[in-house]
N, C-alpha and C positions, 0 to 999 in steps of 0.2 A: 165382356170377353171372358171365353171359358180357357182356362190353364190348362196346358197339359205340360208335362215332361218329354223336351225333345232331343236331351241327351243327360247322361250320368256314369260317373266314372267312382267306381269305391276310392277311397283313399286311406283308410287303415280302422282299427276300430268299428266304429257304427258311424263314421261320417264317408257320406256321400258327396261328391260337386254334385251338384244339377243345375243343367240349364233349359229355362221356360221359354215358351212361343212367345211371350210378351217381352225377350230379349234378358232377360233378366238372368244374373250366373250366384249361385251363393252354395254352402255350405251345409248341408241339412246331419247336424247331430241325433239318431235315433238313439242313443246310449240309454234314453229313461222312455224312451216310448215302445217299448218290445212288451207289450203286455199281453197276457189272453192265450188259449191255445193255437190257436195260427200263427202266433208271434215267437211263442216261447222255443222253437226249433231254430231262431233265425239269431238265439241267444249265443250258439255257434257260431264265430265269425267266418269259416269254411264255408257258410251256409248262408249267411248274411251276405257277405261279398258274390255270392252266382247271380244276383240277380238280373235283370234286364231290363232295358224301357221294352217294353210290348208297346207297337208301332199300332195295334188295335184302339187299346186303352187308354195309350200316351199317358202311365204310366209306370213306376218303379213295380215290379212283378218276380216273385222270388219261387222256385222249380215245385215247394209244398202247397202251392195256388194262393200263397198271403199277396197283399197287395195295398196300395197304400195309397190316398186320394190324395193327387195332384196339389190344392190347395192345403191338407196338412203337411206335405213336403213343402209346398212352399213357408206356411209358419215356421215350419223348422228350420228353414235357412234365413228367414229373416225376422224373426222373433225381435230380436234387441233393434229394428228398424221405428222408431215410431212413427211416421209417417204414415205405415202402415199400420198402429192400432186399432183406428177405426173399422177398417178393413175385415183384422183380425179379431175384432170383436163382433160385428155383422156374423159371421162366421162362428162364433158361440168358441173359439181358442182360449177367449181372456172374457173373462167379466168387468 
């Protein structure tokens, strides 16, 4: 099954709710993943908070064209789950 993002709601700082097509709700902390120059505009949380799910993409999509793959928002909401490490290591998140 591929992930997408099929709803998200800022909640303050750089945490996002999101919820995935696989039913799944958690919290995704960008606070240390803003890296890069596509990212470094989004340092702004004015700017951070516009974003959108794009209904194309199905996923999190911010107005400077950043954009962020489904399955590393999912990492970021469920990081401390191990369950999913294995997962998360497939995926090259964790070594």
């Amino acid at each position: 099954m591929f992930l997408h993002v099929t709803d998200a709601r800022y909640l303050g700082d750089y945490k996002i709710k999101v919820v995935f097509n696989n039913g799944r709700e958690g919290i995704a902390d960008f606070t240390d993943a803003l890296k890069g120059p596509v990212f470094e505009p989004l340092a702004d949380t004015s700017i951070f908070s516009s974003f959108i799910v794009d209904k194309e993409l199905e996923t999190l999509v911010w107005p400077n064209g950043a954009d962020l793959a489904p399955e590393y928002i999912y990492y970021q909401a469920f990081k401390g789950d191990a369950d999913l490490m294995p997962q998360f290591r497939k995926w090259g998140y964790i070594t």
